[in-house]
The first five atom37 places (N, CA, C, CB, O) and aatype in JSON, in Angstrom:
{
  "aatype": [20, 20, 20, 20, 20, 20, 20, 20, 20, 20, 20, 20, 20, 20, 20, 20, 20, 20, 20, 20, 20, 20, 20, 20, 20, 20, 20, 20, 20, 20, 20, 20, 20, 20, 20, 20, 20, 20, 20, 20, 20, 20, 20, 20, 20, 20, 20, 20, 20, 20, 20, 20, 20, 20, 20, 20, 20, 20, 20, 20, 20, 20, 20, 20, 20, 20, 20, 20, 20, 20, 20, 20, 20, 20, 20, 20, 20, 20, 20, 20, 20, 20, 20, 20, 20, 20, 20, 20, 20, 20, 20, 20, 20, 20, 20, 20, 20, 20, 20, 20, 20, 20, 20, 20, 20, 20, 20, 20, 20, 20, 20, 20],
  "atom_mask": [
    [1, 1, 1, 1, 1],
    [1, 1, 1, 1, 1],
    [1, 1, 1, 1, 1],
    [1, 1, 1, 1, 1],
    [1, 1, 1, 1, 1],
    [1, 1, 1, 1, 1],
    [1, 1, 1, 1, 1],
    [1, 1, 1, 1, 1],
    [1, 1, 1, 1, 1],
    [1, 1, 1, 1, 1],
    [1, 1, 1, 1, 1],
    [1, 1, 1, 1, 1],
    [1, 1, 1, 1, 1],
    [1, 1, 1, 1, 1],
    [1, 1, 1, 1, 1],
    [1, 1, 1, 1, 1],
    [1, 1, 1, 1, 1],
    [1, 1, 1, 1, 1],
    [1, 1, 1, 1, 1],
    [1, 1, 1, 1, 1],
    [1, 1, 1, 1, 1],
    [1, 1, 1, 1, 1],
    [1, 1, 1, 1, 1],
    [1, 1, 1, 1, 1],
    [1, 1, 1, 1, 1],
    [1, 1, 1, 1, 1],
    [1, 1, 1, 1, 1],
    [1, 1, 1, 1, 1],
    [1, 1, 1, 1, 1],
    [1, 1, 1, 1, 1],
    [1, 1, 1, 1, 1],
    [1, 1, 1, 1, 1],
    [1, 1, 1, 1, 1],
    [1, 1, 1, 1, 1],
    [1, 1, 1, 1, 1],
    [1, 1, 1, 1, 1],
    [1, 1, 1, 1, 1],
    [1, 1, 1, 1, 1],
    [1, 1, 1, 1, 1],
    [1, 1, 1, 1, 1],
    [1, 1, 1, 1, 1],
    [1, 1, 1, 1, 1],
    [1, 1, 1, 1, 1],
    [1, 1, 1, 1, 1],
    [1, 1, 1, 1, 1],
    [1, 1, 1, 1, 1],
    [1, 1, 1, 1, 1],
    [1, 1, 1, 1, 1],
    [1, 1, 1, 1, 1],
    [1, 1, 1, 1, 1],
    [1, 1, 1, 1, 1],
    [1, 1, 1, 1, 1],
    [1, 1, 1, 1, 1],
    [1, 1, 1, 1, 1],
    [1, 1, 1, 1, 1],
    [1, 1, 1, 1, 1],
    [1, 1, 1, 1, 1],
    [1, 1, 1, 1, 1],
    [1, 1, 1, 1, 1],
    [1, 1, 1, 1, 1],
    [1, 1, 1, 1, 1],
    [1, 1, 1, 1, 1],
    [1, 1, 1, 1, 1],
    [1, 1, 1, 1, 1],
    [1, 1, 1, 1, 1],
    [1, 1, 1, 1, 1],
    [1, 1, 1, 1, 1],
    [1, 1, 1, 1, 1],
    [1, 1, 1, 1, 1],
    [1, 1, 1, 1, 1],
    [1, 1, 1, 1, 1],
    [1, 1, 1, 1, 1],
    [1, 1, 1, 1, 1],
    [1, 1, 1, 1, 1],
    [1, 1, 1, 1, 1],
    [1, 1, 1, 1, 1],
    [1, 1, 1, 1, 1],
    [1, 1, 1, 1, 1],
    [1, 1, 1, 1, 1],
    [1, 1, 1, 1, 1],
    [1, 1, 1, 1, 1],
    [1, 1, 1, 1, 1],
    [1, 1, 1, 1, 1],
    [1, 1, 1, 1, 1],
    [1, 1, 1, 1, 1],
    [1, 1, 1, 1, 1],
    [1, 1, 1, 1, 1],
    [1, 1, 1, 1, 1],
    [1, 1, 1, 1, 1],
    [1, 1, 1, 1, 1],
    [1, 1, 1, 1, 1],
    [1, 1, 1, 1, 1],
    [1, 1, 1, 1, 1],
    [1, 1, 1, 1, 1],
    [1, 1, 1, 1, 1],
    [1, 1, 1, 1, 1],
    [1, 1, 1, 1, 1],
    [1, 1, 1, 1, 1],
    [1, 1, 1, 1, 1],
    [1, 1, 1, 1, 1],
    [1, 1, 1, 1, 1],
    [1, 1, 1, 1, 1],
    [1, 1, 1, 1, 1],
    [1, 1, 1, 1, 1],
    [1, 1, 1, 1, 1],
    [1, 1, 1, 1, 1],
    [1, 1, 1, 1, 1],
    [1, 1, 1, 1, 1],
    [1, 1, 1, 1, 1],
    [1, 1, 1, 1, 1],
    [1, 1, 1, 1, 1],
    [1, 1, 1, 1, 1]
  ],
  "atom_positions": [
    [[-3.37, 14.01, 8.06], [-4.36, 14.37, 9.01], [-5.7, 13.74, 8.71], [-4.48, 15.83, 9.08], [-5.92, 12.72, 8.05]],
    [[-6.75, 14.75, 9.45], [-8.14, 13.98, 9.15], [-8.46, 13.76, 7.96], [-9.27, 14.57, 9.59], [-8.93, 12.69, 7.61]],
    [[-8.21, 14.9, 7.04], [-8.51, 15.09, 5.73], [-8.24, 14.16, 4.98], [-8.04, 16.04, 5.26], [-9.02, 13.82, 4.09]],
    [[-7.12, 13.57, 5.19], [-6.45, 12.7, 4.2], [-6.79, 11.35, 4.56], [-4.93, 12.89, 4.13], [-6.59, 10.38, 3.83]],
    [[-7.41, 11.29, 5.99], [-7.83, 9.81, 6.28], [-9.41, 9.75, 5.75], [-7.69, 9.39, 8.09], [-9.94, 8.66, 5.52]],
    [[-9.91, 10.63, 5.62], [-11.51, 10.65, 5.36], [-11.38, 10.67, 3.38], [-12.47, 12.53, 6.29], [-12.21, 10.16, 2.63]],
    [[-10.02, 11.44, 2.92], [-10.37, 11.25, 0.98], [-9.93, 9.95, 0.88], [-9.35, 12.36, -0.38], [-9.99, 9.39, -0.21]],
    [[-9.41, 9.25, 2.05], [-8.66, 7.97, 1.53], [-9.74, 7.2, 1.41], [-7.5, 7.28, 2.45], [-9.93, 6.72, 0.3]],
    [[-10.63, 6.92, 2.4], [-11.45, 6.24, 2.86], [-12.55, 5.94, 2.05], [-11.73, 6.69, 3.84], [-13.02, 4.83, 1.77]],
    [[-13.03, 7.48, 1.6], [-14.5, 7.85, 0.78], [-14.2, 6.99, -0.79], [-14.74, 10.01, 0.49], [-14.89, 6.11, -1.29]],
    [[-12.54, 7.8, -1.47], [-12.36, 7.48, -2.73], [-11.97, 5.73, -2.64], [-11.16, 8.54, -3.38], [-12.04, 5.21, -3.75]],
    [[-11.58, 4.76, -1.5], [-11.39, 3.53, -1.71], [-13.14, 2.86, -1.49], [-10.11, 3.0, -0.63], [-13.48, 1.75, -1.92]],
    [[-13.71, 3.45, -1.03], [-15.2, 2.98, -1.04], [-15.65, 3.38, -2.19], [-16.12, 3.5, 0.05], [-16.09, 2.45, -2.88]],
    [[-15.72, 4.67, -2.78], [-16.21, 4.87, -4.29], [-15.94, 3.58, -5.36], [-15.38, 6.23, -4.91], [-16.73, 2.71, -5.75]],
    [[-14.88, 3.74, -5.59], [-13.72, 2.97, -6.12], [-14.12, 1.13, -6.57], [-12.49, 3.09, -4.76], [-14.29, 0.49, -7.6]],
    [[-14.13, 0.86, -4.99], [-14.82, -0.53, -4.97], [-16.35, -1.07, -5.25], [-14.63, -0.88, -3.79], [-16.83, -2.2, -5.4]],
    [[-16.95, 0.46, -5.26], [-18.02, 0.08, -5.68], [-18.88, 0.52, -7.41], [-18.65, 0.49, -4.52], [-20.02, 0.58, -7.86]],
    [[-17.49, 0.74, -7.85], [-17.26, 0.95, -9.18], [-18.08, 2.76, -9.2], [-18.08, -0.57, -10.27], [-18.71, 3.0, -10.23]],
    [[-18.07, 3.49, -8.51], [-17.96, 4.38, -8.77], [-16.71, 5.59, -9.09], [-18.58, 4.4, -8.17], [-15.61, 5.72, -8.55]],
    [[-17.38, 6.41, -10.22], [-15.95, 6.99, -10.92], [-15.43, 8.41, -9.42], [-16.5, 8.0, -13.14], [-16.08, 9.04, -8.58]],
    [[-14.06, 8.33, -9.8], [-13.36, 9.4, -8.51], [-12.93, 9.8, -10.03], [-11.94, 8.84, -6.85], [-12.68, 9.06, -10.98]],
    [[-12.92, 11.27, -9.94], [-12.21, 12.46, -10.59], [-11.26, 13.33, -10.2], [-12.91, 13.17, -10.86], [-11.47, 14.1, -9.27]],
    [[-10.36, 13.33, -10.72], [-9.56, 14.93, -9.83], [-9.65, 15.84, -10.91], [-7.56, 14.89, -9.24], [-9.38, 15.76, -12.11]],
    [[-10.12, 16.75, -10.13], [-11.02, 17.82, -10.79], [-9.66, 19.0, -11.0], [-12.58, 18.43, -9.58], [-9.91, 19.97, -11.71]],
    [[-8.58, 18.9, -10.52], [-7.6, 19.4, -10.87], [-7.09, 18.69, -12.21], [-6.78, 19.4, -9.8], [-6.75, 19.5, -13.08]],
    [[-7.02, 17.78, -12.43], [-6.57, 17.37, -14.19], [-7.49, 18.19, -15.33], [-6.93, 15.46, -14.57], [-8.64, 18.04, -15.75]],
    [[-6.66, 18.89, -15.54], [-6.56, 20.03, -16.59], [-8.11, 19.64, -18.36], [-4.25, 19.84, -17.23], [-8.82, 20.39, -19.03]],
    [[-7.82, 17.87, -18.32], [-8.49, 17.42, -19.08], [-9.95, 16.42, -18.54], [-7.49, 16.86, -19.8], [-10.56, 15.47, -19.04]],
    [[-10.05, 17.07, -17.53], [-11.82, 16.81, -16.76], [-11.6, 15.23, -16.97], [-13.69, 17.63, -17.87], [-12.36, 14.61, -16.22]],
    [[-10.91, 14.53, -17.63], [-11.13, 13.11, -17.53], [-10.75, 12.73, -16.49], [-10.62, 12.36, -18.39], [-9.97, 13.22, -15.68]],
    [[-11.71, 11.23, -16.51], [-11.21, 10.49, -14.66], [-10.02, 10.07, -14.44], [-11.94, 9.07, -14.13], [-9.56, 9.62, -15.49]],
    [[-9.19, 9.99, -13.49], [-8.27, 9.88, -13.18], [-7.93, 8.24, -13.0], [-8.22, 10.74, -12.24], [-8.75, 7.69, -12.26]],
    [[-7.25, 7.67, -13.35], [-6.96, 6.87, -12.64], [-5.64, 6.58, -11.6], [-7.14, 6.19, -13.37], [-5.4, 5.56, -10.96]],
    [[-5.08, 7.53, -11.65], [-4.1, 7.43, -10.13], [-4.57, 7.97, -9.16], [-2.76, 8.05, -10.07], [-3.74, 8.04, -8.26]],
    [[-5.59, 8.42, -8.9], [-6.3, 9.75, -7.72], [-6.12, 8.71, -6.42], [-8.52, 10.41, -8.04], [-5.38, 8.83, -5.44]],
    [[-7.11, 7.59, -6.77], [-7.25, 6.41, -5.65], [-6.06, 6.52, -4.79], [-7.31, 4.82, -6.28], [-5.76, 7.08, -3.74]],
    [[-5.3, 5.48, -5.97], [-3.7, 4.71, -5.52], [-2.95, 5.38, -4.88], [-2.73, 4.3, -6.57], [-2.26, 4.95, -3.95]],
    [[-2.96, 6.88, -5.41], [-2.13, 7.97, -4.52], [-2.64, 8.41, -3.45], [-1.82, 9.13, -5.13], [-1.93, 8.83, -2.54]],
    [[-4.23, 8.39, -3.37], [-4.23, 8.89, -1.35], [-4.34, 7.76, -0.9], [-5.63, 9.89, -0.49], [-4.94, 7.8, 0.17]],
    [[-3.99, 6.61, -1.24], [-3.61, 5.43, -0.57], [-2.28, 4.99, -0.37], [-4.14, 4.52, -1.11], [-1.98, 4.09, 0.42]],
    [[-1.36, 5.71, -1.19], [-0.53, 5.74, -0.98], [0.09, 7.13, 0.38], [-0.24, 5.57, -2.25], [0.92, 6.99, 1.28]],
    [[-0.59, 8.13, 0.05], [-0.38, 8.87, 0.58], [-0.4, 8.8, 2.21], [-0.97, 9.54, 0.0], [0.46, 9.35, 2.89]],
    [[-1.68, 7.93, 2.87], [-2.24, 7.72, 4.03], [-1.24, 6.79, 4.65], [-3.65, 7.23, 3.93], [-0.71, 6.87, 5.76]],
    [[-1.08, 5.85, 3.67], [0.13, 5.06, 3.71], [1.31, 5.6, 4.43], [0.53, 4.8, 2.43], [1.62, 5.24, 5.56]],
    [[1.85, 6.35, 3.85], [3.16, 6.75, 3.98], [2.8, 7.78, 5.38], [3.85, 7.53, 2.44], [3.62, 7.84, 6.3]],
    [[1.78, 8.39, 5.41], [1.1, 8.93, 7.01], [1.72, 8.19, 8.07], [-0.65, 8.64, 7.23], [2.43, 8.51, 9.02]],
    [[1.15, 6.89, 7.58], [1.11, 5.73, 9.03], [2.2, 5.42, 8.74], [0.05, 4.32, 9.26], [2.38, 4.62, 9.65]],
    [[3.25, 5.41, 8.11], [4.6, 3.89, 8.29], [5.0, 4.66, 9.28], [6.11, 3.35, 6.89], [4.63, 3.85, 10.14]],
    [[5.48, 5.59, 9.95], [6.15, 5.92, 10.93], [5.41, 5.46, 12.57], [6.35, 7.43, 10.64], [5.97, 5.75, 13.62]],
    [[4.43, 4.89, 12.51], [3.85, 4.76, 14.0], [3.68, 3.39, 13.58], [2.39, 5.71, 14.62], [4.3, 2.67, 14.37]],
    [[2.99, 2.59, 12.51], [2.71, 1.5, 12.39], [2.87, 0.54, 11.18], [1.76, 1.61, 12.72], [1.97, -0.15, 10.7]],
    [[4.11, 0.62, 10.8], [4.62, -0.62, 9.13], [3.47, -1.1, 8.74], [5.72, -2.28, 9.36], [2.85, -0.86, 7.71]],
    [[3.14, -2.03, 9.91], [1.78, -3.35, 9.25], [1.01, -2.27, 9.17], [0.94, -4.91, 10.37], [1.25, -1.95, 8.01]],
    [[0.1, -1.3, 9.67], [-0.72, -0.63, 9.33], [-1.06, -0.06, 8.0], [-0.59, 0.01, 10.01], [-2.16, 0.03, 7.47]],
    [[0.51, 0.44, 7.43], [0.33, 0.94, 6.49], [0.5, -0.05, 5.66], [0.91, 1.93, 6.35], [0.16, 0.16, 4.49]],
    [[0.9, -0.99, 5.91], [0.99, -2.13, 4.58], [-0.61, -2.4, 4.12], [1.8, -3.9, 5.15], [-1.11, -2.19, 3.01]],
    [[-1.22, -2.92, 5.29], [-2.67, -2.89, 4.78], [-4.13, -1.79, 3.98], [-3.01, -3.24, 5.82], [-5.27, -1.86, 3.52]],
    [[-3.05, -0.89, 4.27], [-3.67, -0.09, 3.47], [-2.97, -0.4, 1.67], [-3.42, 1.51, 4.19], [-3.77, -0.44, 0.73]],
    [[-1.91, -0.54, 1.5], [-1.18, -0.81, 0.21], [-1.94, -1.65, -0.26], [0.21, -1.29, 0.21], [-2.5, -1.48, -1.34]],
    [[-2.12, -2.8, 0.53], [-2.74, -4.07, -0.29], [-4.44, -3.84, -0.73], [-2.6, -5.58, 0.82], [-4.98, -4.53, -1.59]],
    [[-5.08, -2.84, -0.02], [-6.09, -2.74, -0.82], [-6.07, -2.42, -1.83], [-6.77, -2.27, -0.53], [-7.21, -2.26, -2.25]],
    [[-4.88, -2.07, -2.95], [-4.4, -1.85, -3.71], [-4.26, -3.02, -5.01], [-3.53, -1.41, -3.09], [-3.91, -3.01, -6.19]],
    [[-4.59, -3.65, -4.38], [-4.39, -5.33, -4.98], [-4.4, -5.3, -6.65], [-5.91, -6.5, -4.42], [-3.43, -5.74, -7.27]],
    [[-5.19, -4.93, -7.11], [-5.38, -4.81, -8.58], [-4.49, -3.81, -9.03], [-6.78, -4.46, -8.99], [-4.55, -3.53, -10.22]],
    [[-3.68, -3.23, -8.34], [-2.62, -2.54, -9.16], [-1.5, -2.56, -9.46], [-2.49, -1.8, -9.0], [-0.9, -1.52, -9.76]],
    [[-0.85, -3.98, -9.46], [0.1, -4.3, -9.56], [1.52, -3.81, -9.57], [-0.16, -4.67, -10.14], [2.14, -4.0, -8.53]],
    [[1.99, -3.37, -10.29], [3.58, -3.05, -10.46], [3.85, -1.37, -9.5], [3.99, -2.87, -12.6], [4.86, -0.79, -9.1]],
    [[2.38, -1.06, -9.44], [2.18, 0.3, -8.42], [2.64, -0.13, -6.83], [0.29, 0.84, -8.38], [3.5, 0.39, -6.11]],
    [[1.69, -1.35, -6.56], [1.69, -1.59, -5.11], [3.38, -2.18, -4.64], [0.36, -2.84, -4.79], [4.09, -1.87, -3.69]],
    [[3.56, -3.0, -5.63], [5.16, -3.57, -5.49], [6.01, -2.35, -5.51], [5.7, -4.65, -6.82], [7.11, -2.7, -5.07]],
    [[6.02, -1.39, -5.75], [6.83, 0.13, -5.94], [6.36, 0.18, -4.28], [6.06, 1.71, -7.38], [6.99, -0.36, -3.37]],
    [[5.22, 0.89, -4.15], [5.11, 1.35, -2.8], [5.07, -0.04, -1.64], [3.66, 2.31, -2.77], [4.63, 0.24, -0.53]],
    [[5.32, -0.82, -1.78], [5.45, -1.84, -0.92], [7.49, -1.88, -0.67], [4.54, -3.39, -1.76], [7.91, -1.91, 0.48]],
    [[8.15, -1.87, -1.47], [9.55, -1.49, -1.3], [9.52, -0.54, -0.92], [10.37, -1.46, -2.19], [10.22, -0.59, 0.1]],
    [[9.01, 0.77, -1.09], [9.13, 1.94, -0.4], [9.06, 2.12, 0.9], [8.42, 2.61, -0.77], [9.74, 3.0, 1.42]],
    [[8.02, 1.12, 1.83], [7.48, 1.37, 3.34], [8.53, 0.24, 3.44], [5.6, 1.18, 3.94], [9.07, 0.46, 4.53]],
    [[9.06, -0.75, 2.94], [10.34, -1.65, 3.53], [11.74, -0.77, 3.72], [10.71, -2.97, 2.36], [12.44, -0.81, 4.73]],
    [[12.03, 0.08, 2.43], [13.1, 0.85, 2.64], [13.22, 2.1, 3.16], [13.56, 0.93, 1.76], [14.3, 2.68, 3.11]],
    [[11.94, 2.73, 3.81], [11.87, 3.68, 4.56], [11.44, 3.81, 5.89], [11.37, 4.28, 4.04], [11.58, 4.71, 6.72]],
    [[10.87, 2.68, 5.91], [10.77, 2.21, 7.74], [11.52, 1.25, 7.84], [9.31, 1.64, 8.47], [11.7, 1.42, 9.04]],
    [[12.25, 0.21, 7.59], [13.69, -0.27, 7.9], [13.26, -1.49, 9.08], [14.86, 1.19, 8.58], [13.93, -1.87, 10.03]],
    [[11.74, -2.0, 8.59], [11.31, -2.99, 9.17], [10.87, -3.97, 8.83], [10.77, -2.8, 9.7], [9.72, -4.4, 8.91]],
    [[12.27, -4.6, 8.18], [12.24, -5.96, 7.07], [11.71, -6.99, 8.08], [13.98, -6.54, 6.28], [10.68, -7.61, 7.82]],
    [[12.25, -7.14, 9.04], [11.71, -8.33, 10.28], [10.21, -8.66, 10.4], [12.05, -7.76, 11.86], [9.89, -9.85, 10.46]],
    [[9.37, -7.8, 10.43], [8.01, -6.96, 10.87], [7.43, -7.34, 9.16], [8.29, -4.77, 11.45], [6.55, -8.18, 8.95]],
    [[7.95, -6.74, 8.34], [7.49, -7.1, 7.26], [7.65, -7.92, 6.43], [7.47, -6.55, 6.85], [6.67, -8.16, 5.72]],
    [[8.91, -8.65, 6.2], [9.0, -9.26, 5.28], [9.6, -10.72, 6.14], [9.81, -8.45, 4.14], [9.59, -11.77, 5.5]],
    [[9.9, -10.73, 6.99], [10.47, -11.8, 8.33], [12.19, -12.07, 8.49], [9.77, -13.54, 8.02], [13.16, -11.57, 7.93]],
    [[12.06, -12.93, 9.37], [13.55, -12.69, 9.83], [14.3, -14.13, 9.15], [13.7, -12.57, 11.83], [13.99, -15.32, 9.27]],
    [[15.55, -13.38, 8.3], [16.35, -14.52, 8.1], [17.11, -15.53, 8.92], [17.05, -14.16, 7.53], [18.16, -15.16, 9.44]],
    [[16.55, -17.24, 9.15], [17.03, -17.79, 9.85], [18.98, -18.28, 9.71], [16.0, -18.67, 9.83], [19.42, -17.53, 8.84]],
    [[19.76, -18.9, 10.06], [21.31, -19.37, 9.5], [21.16, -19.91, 8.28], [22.12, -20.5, 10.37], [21.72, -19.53, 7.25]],
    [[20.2, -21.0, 8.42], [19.93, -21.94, 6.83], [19.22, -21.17, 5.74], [18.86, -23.37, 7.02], [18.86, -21.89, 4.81]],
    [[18.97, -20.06, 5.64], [18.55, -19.28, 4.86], [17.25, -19.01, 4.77], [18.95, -19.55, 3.95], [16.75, -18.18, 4.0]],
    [[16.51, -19.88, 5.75], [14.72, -19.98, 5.5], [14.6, -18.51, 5.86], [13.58, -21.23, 6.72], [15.58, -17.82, 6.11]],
    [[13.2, -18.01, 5.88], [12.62, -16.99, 6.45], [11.72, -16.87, 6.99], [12.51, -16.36, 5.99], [10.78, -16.98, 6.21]],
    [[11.28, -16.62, 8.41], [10.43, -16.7, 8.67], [8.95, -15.64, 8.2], [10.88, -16.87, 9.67], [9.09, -14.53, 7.7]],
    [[7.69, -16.25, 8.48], [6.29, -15.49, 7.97], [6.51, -14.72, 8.27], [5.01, -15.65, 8.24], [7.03, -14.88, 9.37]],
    [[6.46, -13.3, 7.89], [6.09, -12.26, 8.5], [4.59, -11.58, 7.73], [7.4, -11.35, 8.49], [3.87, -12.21, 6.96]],
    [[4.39, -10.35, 8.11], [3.16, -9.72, 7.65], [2.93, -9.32, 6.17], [3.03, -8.58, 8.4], [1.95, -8.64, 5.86]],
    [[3.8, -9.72, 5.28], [3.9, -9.45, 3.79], [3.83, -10.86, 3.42], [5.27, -8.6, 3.22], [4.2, -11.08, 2.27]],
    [[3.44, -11.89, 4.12], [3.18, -13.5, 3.64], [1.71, -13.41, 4.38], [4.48, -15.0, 4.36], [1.32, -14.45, 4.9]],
    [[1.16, -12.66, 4.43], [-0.58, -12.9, 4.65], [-1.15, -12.05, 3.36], [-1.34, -12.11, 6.43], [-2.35, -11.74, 3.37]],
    [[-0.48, -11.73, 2.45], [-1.3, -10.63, 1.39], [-0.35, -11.0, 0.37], [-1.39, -8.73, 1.77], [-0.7, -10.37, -0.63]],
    [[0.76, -11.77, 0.05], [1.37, -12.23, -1.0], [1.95, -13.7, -1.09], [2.29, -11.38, -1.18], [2.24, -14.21, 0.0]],
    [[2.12, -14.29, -1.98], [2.52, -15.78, -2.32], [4.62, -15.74, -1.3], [2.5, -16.0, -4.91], [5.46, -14.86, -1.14]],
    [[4.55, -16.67, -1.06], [6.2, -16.66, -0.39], [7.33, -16.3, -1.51], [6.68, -18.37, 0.25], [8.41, -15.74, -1.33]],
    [[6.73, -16.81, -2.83], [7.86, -16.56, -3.26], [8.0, -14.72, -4.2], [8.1, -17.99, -4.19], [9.01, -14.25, -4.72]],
    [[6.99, -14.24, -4.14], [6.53, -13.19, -4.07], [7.45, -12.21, -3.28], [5.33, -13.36, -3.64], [8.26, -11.41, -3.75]],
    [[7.02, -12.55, -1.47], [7.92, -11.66, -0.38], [9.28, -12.18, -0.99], [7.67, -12.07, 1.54], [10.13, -11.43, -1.47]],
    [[9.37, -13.34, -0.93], [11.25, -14.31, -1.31], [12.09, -12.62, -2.29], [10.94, -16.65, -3.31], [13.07, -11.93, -2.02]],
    [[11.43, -12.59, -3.05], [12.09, -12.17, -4.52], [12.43, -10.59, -4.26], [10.86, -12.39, -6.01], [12.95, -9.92, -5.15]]
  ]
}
């Protein structure tokens, strides 16, 4: 809902502007560092049902988190079931065409 589009929003603007996000629920007051990634992930997973690319672009602001974003980037492929849309369509000769996961990653990147 709204809520979750407005903590997504606030904590990826904090975030980028090197300000610290806390979850004040961790037991040990220290900053968090999954708080971000997860209501971005979270908002994420909001949108894959109305809009794949939508939520992909939210993943990729994710960019610096490597082996996180590749987790949740298979996740919105294998749960919205819109490899075409995202990752492109296999031609006979095996090429593939661009799709929307070749504007935010290297080809052989989507390939693999």
């Amino acid at each position: 809902g709204l809520g979750l589009l407005q903590a997504t929003h606030v904590g990826v603007l904090m975030d980028a502007a090197g300000l610290s996000v806390s979850d004040y629920s961790n037991a040990s007051n220290a900053p968090s560092q999954t708080l971000v990634p997860m209501l971005v992930a979270s908002f994420s997973a909001s949108l894959q049902g109305l809009d794949a690319e939508a939520a992909l672009k939210y993943l990729v602001l994710l960019s610096d988190k490597g082996k996180f974003v590749k987790e949740q980037v298979q996740r919105l492929l294998l749960e919205t079931r819109q490899f075409e849309i995202l990752a492109g369509k296999l031609a006979s000769d095996g090429s593939r065409s661009n799709a929307a996961l070749d504007s935010y990653f290297s080809k052989s990147h989507v390939s693999s």
